[in-house]
C-alpha positions as CSV (number, residue, x, y, z in Angstrom):
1,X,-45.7,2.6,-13.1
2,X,-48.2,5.6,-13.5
3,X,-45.9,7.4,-16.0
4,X,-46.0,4.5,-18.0
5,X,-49.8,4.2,-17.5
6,X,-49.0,0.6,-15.9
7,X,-51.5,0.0,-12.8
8,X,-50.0,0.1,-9.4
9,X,-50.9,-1.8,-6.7
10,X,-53.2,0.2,-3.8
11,X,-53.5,-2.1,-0.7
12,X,-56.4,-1.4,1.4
13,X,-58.5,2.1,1.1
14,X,-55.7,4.0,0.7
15,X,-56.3,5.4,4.0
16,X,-53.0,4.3,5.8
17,X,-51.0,6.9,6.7
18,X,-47.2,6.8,6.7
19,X,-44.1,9.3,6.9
20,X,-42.3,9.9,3.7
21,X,-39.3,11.7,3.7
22,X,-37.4,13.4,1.2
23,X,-33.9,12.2,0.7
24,X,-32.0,15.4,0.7
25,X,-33.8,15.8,4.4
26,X,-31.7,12.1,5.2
27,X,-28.8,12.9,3.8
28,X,-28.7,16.0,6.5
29,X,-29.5,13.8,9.4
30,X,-26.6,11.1,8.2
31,X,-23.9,13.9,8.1
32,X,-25.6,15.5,11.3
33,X,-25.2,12.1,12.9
34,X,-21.7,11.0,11.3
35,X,-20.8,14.8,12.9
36,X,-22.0,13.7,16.4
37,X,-19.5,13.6,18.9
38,X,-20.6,14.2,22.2
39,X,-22.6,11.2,22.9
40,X,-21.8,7.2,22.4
41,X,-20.0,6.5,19.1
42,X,-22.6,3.8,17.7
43,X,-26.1,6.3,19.8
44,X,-29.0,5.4,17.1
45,X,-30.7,8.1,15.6
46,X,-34.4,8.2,14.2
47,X,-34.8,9.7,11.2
48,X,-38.0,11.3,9.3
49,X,-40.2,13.3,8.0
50,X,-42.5,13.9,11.2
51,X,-45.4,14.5,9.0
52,X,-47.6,11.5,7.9
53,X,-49.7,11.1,4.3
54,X,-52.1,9.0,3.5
55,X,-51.6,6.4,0.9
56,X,-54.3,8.5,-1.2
57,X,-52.7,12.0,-0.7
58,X,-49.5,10.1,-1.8
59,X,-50.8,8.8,-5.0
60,X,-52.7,12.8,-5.8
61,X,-49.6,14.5,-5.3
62,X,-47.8,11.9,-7.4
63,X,-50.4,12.1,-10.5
64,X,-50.3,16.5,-9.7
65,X,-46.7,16.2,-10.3
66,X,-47.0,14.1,-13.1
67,X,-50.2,15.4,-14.7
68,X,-51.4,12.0,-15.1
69,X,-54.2,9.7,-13.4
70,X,-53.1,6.7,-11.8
71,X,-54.0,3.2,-13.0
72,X,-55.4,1.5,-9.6
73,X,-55.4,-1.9,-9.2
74,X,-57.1,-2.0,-6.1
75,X,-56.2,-5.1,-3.5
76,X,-57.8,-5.5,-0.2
77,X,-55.6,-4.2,3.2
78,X,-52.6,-6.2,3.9
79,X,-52.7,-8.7,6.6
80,X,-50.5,-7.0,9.7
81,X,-50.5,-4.1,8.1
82,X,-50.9,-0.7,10.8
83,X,-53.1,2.2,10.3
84,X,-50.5,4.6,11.0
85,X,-47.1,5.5,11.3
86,X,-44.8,8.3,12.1
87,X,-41.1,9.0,13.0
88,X,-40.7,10.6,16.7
89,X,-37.6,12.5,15.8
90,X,-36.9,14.7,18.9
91,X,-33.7,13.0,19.9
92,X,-32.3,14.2,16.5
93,X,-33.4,17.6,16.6
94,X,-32.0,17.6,20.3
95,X,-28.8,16.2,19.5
96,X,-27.7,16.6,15.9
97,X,-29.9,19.7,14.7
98,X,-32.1,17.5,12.4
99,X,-35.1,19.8,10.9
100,X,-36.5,17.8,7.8
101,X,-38.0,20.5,5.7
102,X,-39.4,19.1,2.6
103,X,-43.0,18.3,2.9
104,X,-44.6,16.4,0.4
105,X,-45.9,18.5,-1.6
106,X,-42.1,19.6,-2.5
107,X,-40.5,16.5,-2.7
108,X,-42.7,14.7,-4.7
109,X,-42.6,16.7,-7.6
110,X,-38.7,17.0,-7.3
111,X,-38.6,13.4,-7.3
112,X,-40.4,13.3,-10.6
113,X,-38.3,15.6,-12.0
114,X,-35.1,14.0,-11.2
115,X,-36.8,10.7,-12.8
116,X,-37.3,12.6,-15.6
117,X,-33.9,13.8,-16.1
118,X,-32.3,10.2,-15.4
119,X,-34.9,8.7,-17.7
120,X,-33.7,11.0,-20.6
121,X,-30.4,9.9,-20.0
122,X,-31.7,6.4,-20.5
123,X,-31.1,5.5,-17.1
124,X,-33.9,2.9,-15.5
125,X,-34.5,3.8,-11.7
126,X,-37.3,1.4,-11.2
């Protein structure tokens, strides 16, 4: 774990790209779709960020937030492993109003906040 100046594990050239979303932006599509009531009771419902990040911009924002340099231990690509992926959510917005508004560069450093409140209350999230 970088805060812990452990190495983490970077498949590939960190070049993949992949869409990370915030959880309070799936929280709102869950209650948006447990809300839905004009279409088939069990409709399916993609939810996500529609914005992808590479595996490099990823780690940056995540030492920015933490003011600390990442530890690489640097593997080669994973076998199967796609170039690219990104959640087409246009049937939520259509349906259930879903507009995830977090990009990364907000969530990330929200996310190390709240691990650094639940780490001072001595609680491990990893």
């Amino acid at each position: 774990m970088i805060e812990d100046g452990k190495p983490i594990d970077k498949f590939g050239d960190g070049t993949t790209r992949r869409d990370y979303t915030y959880i309070d932006d799936i929280v709102d599509g869950i209650v948006g779709a447990l809300n839905y009531r004009t279409g088939p009771i069990c409709d399916i419902f993609n939810l996500g960020g529609s914005q992808n990040v590479s595996l490099n911009e990823l780690i940056a924002s995540i030492e920015q937030a933490l003011g600390k340099k990442a530890a690489i231990n640097q593997l080669p690509e994973q076998p199967g492993d796609v170039p690219i992926t990104s959640a087409d959510v246009s049937k939520a917005k259509a349906l259930i109003g879903f507009r995830p508004t977090t990009s990364i560069a907000q969530g990330v450093p929200k996310y190390v906040e709240w691990f650094h409140d639940m780490r001072s209350r001595g609680i491990d999230v990893c």
